[in-house]
N, C-alpha and C positions, 0 to 999 in steps of 0.2 A: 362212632363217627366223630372224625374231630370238625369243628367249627371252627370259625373266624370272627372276629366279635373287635369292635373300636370304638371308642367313645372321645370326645374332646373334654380337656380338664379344663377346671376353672382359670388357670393361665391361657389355655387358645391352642395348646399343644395338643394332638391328635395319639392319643394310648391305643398300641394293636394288640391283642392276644389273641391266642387258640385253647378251646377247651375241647377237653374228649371228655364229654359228658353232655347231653341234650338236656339241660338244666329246665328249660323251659316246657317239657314234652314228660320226663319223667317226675313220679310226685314224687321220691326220694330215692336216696345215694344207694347204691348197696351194704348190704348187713346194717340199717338203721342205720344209715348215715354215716358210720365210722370208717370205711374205706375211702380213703379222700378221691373228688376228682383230679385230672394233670390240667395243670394251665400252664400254656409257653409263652414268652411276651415277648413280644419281636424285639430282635438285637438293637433294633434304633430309639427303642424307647426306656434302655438301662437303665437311665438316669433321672425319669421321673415314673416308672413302677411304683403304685403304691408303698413298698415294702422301702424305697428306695426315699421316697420323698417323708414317708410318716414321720413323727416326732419322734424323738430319742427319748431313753428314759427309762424302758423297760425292758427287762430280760428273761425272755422264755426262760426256764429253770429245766422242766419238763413236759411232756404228753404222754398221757393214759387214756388209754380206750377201755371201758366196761362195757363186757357184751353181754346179752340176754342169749346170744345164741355164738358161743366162742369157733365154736367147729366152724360154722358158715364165714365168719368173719374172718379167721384164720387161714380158709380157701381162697377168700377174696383178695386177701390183703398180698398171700404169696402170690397169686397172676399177675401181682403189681408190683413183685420183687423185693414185698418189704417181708421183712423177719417180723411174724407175727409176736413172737415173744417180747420183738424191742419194743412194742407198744403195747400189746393187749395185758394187761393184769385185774386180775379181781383183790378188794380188800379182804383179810383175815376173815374167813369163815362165813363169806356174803356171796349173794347170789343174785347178782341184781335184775327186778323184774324188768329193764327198759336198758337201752341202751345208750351212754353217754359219752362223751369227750371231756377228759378233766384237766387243763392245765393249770401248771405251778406258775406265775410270776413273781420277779423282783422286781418291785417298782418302787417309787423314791418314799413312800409310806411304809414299807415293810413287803413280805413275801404275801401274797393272795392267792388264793386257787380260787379257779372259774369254772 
């Protein structure tokens, strides 16, 4: 089901989007989380989107999803047209008991993973 969702920013401007995900109703994402939801942000509010207005400075590098359960995750993630491969990886000879999202940044201290 997608929803409509608007909130006002600290400037006075009115931000619209749609999520197709019942955030508030489900207690979590599919395959633990790692299948992301979709959000659309109405064409009139391009220009201050959080993505649009954040601070500069830092540079996704990459994303890694480690699944506890790759099959499921793999299913998930193709109904949503991604290539399971471009994201899902386990490390060298691990198997991890939970499920996590791990990104690389560059940011003005050096490279971090989160």
């Amino acid at each position: 089901d997608v929803q409509s969702f608007s909130r006002q920013t600290p400037h006075g401007r009115t931000l619209q989007w749609q999520l197709a995900y019942r955030h508030y109703t489900e207690a979590m994402l599919p395959s633990d989380g790692l299948v992301p939801f979709l959000i659309e942000w109405a064409p009139s509010c391009a220009a201050f989107t959080p993505a649009a207005s954040a601070p500069r400075g830092i540079e996704l590098l990459s994303l890694r999803a480690e699944s506890a359960a790759p099959l499921e995750a793999s299913a998930s993630l193709a109904a949503l047209g991604i290539e399971a491969s471009d994201l899902l990886a386990q490390p060298a000879g691990a198997a991890p008991c939970s499920s996590r999202l791990v990104a690389r940044l560059r940011t003005p201290k050096g490279v971090v993973e989160l």
